[in-house]
C-alpha positions as CSV (number, residue, x, y, z in Angstrom):
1,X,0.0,0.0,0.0
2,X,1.3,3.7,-0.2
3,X,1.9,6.2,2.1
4,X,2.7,10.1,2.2
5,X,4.5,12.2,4.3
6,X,4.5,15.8,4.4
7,X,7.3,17.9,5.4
8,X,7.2,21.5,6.9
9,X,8.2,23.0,3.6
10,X,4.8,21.4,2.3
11,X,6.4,18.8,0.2
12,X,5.0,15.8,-0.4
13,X,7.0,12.6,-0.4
14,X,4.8,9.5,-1.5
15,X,6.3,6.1,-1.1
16,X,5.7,3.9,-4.0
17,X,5.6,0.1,-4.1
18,X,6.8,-2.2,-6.8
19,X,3.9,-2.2,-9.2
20,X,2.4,1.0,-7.6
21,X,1.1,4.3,-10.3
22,X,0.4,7.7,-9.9
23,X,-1.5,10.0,-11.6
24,X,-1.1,13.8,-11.3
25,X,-4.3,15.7,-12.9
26,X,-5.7,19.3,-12.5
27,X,-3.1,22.0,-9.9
28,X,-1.5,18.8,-9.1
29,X,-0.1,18.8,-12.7
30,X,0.2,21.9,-13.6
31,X,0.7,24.0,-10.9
32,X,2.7,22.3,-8.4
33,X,6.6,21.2,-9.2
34,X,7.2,17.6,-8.9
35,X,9.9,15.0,-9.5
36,X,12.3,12.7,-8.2
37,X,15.5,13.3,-6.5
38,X,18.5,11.3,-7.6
39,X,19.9,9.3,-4.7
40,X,20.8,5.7,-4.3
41,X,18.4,5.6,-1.4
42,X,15.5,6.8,0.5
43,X,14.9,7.4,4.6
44,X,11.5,6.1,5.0
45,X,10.2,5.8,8.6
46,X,13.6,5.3,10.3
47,X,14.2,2.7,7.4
48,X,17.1,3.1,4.5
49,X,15.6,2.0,1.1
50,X,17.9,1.4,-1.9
51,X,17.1,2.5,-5.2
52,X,16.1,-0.2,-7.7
53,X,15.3,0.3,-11.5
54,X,12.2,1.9,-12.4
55,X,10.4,2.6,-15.6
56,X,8.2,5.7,-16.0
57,X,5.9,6.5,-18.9
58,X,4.4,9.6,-19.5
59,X,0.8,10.3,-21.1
60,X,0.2,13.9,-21.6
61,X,-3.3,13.1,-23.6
62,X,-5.6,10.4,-22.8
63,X,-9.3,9.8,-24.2
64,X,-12.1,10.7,-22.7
């Protein structure tokens, strides 16, 4: 399952599962600057999480 943290600079980090997706739509998207740092690992919850290879695939259009 995933789960989010914010910190006190209002970020949001979101902790994604093998398998997992996201989907930014509407200020989410447009408005807000998002991304992934590049770091061999992640502090999650007092636990160190390597990196492992991901795949991402970007739709800008989809049909209604």
């Amino acid at each position: 399952s995933t789960s989010t943290s914010t910190s006190t600079t209002g970020a949001v980090r979101v902790l994604l599962e093998p398998g997992d997706l996201y989907c930014l739509s509407g200020s989410a998207r447009w408005d807000w600057t998002h991304g992934i740092a590049a770091v061999a690992a992640d502090e999650w919850q007092g636990r160190l999480l390597p990196r492992q290879t991901r795949y991402s695939i970007t739709l800008r259009h989809t049909l209604p």
